[in-house]
N, C-alpha and C positions, 0 to 999 in steps of 0.2 A: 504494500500500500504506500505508495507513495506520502509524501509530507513536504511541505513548502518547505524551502530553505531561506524565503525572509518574507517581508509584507511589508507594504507601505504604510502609512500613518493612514488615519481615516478620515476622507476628507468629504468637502460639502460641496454644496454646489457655488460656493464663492470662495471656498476652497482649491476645489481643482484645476492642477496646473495646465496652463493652454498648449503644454508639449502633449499631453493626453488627449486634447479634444483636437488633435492635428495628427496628420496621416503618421504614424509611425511604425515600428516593429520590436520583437526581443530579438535577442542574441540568438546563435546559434545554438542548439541546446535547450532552450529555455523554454519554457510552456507557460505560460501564465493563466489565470483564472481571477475575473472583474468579478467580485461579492460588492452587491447593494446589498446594503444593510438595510434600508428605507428606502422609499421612493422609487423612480424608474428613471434609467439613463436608456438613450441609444445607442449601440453596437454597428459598428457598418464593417465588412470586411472589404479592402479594395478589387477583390478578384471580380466583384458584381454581384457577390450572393445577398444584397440586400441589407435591409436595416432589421436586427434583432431587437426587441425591447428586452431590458436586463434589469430583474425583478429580485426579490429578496426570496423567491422561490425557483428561479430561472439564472444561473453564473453567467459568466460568459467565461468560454473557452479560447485560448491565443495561442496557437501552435509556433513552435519555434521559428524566425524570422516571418511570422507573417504578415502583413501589413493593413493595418487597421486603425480606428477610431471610436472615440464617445462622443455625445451629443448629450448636454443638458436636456433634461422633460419637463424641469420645474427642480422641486427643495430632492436633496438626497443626500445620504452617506454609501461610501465605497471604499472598498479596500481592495489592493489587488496586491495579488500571492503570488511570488513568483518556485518553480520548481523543474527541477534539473533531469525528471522522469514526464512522461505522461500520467496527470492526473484521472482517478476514476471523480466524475460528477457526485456519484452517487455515495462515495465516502469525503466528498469535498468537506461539509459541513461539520463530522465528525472532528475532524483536522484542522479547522480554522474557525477564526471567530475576531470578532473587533480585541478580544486581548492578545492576538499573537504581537512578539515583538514587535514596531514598525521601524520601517528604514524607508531609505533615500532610494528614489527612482534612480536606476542607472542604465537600464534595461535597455 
């Protein structure tokens, strides 16, 4: 079972940094997973598959180097987990939560 190896601070919606709601990617290696804690943000992957809503019941999934975005919906908290395996969705929650340590996006 996979486990994150850090987590950003948790932030709001006048919080998050505008390198997150602009096209970007992780590292190589890297898989990352968007937790809303509250609210709903937008998810868009570059390849064209659309815009995801990303709910406190719905993660979102960022496959190593893939090139992606968020969108403000209104008030939110989010956290994103970063991990060096592929995570399972369905053990995500068990594994994470608003106390895991947080660190500095470098992704």
């Amino acid at each position: 079972m996979a486990v994150p190896y850090r987590s950003t601070e948790i932030f709001t919606e006048t919080t998050l940094p505008a390198a997150l709601r602009g096209e970007h990617k992780t590292k190589a290696g890297v898989w990352g997973v968007i937790q809303v804690i509250e609210g709903e943000l937008g998810f868009s992957l570059v390849n064209g598959d659309g815009e995801t809503i990303l709910t406190p019941d719905n993660p979102g999934l960022i496959l190593p180097e893939q090139l992606h975005w968020v969108e403000l919906m209104g008030p939110v908290r989010v956290q994103v987990h970063f991990y060096d395996e592929a995570p399972d969705l369905r053990d995500h929650h068990r594994n994470t939560g608003p106390s895991a340590a947080p660190m500095a996006i470098t992704e």
